[in-house]
C-alpha positions in Angstrom: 0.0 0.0 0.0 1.1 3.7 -1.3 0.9 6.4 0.7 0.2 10.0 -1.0 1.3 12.6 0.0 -1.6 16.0 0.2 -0.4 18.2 -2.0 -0.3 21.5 0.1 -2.3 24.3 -2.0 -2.5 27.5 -0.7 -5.8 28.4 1.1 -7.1 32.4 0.9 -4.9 33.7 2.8 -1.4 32.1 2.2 0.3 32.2 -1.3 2.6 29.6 -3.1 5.9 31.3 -1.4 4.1 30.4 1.9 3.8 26.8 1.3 6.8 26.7 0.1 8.6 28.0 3.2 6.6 25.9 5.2 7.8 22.3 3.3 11.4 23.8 3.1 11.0 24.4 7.1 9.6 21.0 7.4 12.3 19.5 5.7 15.2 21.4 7.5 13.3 20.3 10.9 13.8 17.0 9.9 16.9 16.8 8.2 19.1 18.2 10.4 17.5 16.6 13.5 20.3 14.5 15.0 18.1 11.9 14.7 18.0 11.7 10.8 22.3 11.0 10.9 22.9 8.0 9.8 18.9 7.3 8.5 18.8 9.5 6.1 17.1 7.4 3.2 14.5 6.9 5.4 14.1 10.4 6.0 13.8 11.5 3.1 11.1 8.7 2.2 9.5 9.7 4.7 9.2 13.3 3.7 8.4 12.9 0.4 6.0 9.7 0.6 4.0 11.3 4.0 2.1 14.0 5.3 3.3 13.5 8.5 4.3 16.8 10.7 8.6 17.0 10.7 7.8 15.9 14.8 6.4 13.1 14.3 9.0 11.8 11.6 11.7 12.6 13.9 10.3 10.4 16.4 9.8 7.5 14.1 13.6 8.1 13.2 14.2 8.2 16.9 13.0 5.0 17.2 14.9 3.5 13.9 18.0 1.4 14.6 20.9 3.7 12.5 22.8 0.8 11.2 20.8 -1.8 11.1 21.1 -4.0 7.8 25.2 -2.5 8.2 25.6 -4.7 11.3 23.8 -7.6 9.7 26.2 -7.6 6.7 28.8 -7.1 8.7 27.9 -10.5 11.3 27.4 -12.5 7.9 30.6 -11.4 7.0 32.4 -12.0 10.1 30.7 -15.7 10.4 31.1 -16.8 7.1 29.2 -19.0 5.1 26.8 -22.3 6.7 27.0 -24.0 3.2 23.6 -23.8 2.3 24.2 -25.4 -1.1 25.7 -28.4 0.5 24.1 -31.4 -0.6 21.4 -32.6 1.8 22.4 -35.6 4.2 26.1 -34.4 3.7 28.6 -35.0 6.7 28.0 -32.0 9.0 30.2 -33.2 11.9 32.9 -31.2 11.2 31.1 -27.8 10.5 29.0 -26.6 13.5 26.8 -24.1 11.3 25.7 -26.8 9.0 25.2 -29.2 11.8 22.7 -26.4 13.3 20.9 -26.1 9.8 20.3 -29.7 9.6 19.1 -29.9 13.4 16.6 -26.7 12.5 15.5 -28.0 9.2 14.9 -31.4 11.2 12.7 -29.7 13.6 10.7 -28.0 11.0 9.9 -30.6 9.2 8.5 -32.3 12.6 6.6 -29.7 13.0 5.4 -29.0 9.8 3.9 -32.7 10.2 3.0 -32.4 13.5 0.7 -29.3 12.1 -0.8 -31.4 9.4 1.3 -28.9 6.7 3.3 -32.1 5.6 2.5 -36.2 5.6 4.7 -38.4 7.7 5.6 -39.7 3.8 6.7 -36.6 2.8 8.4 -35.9 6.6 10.5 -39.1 5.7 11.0 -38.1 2.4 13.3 -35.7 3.8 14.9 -38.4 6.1 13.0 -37.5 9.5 11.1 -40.4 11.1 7.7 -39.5 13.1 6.6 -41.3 15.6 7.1 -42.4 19.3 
């Protein structure tokens, strides 16, 4: 869903320089808040895609993590890769991220037929046995 913007139009008493003043205040208030360093994409988004008041932007900034998708990249980095395109039932004893995959994709699929989204065919299918 798209939000649009109101166009501001100038009532009786204002005239075009007036509105424009305004936005430009608006977007000052907003951009050189503290709180837009560092989120700046979204502040402009936010800006041009709202109606919202230059406040109550800066409070949804405020509460905006600043490097967010940064630090994830960065952890992915750091921790390498869990071999995702490893061939399924491969020896995972030696490499403690793949052994995790395999235990969480073990207990998906349990649950997953446990819920009734999968048959205990297709659950041992994919090599895990249901049952007591």
């Amino acid at each position: 869903m798209t939000i649009k913007p109101k166009v501001a139009s100038p009532t009786n008493s204002q005239t075009v320089a007036d509105v424009r003043a305004e936005e430009r205040i608006r977007m000052r208030d907003v951009l050189m808040s503290p709180e837009a360093k560092g989120r700046t994409n979204l502040a402009v988004k936010l800006l041009v895609n709202s109606p919202l008041s230059a406040s109550a932007i800066v409070d949804m900034l405020a509460d905006t993590p600043r490097e967010g998708a940064m630090n994830f990249f960065a952890a992915m980095a750091q921790e390498g890769s869990i071999g995702i395109s490893s061939p399924i039932g491969a020896q995972t004893n030696d490499d403690p991220k793949a052994a995790r995959k395999a235990e969480l994709t073990k207990v998906a699929t349990q649950h997953s037929a446990a819920s009734g989204y999968i048959s205990a065919e297709q659950a041992k299918a994919r090599g895990v046995s249901i049952g007591a």
